[in-house]
C-alpha positions as CSV (number, residue, x, y, z in Angstrom):
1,X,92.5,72.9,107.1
2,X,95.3,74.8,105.7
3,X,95.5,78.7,104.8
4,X,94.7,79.6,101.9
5,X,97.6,80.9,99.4
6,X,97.0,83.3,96.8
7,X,99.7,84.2,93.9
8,X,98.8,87.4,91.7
9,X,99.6,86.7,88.3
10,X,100.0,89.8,86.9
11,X,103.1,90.0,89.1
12,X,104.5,86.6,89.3
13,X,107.4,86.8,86.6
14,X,107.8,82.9,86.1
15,X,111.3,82.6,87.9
16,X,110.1,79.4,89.3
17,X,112.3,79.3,92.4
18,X,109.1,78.7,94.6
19,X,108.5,75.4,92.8
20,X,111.7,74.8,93.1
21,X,111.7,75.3,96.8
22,X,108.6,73.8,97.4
23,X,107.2,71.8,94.6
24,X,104.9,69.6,96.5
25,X,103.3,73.3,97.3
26,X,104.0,75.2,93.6
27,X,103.3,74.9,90.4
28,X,103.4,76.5,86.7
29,X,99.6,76.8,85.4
30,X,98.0,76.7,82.2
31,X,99.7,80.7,81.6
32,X,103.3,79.6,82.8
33,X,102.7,81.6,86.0
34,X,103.3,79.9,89.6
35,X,100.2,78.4,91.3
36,X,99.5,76.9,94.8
37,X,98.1,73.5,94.1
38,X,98.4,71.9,97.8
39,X,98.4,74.5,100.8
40,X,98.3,70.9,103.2
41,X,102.0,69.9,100.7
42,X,104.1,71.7,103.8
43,X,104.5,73.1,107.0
44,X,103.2,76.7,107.1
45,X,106.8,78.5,108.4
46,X,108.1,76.7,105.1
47,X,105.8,77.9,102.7
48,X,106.5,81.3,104.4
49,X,109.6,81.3,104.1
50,X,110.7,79.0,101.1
51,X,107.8,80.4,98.9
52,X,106.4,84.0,100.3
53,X,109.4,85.0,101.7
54,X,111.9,84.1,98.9
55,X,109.5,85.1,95.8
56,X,111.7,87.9,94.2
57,X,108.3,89.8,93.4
58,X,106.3,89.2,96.6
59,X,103.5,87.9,94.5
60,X,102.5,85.2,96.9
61,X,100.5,86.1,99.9
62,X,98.1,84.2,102.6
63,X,94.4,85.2,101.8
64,X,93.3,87.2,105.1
């Protein structure tokens, strides 16, 4: 079972460049923001670092 991945909203500024990295992980929702739709869509060190790592913002976090 993969980690969970949550992305605060209310900072995620829409830049997209973890869905570009990783869009068989990221999303936009409904509100344009960035979501995780499939934690299982890559290796954990590449979600850390192509998504968590690179998000200008550091809205996207592992839930603890």
């Amino acid at each position: 079972m993969a980690r969970e991945i949550i992305i605060d909203e209310d900072v995620c500024i829409s830049c997209g460049l973890c869905i570009n990295n990783l869009p068989e992980v990221f999303r936009f929702n409904a509100n344009g923001k960035a979501e995780c739709y499939d934690p299982e869509g890559a290796p954990e060190d590449e979600i850390q670092s192509e998504g968590i790592d690179a998000c200008p913002v550091l809205c996207i976090h592992w839930k603890d």
